[in-house]
C-alpha positions in Angstrom: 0.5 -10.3 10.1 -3.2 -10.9 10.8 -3.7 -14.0 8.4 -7.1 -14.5 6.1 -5.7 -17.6 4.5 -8.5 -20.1 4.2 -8.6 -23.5 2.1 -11.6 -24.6 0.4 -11.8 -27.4 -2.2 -13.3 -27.1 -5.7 -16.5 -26.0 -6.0 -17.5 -25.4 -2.6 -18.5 -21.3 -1.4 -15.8 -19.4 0.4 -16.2 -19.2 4.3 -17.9 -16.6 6.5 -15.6 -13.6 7.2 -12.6 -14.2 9.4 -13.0 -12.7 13.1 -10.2 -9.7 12.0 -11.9 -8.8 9.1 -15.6 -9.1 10.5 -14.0 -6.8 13.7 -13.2 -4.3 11.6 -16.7 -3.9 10.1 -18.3 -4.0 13.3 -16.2 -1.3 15.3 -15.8 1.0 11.8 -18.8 0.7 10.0 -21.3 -0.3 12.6 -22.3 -3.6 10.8 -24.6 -5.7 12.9 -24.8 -9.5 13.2 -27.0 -9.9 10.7 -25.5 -8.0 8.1 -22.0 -9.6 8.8 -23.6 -12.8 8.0 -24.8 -11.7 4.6 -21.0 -11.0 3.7 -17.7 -12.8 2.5 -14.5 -11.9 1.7 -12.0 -13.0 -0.9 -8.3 -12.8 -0.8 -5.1 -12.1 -2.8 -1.3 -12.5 -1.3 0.6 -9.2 -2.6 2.1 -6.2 -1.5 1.4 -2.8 0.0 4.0 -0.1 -0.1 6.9 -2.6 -0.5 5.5 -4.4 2.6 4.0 -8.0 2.8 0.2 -8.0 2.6 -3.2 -9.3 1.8 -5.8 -7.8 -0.6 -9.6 -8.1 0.6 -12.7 -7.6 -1.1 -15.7 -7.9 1.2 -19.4 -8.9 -1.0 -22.5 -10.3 -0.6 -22.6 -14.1 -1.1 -26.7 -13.7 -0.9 -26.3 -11.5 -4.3 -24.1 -13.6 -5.5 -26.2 -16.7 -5.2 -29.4 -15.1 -6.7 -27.3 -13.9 -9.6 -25.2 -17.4 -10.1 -22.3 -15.7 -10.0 -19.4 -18.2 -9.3 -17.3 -16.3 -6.5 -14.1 -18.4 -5.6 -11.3 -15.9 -5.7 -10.1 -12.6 -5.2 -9.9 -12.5 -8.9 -13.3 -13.7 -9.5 -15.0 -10.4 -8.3 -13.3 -9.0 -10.7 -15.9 -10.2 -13.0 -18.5 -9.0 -10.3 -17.7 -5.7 -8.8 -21.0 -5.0 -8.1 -21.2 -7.1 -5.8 -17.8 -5.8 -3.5 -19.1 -3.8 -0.6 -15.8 -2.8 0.8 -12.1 -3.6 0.0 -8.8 -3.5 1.5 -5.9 -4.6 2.7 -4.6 -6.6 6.0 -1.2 -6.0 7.2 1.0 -6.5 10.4 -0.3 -3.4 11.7 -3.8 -3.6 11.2 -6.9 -4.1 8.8 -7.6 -1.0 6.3 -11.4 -1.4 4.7 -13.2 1.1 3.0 -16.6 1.3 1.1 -16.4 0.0 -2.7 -16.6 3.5 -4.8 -18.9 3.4 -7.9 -18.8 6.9 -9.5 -22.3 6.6 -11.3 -24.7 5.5 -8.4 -26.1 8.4 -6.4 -25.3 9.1 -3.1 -22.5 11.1 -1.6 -19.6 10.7 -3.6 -21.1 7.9 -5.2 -20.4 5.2 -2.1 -22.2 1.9 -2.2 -23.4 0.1 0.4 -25.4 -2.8 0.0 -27.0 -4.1 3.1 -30.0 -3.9 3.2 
């Protein structure tokens, strides 16, 4: 399995995207350099379809500063989804991302993307 599992002690930010996940965004949704560096991602152990698995949520840490939100978990942006930009699951077999869905912005089906 492609791991995401970083360490970070209390009170410090989470760390830029791992290589996998910031892959991913590149070759799927086109992201540039300097978009990737306006993201994190956030983590949860679980499973997918019986099979072992990590859960991914992919914000903006810039947005999350200006708005003091206090992002140290997968659980956290739960409090925050507007800040989630895509989210997903890593498993043995590969990385599956896809745009955060908010039903009441405008836009085709309602996707969100905030870079920009």
């Amino acid at each position: 399995m492609v791991s995401l599992r970083r360490l970070w002690g209390k009170g410090r930010a989470i760390p830029a995207l791992s290589d996998a996940v910031a892959q991913e965004l590149r070759a799927r949704y086109h992201l540039d350099e300097g978009e990737l560096k306006l993201l994190r991602s956030a983590e949860r152990r679980g499973k997918f379809a019986g099979r072992p698995a990590a859960y991914v949520r992919v914000y903006r840490a810039d947005r999350a500063q200006a708005s003091s939100a206090r992002v140290r978990s997968y659980e956290d942006l739960s409090l925050y989804p507007e800040l989630v930009v895509y989210e997903g699951h890593v498993e043995q077999d590969g990385i599956y991302l896809v745009p955060r869905v908010q039903s009441s912005l405008p836009g085709p089906l309602g996707l969100r993307r905030y870079l920009g």
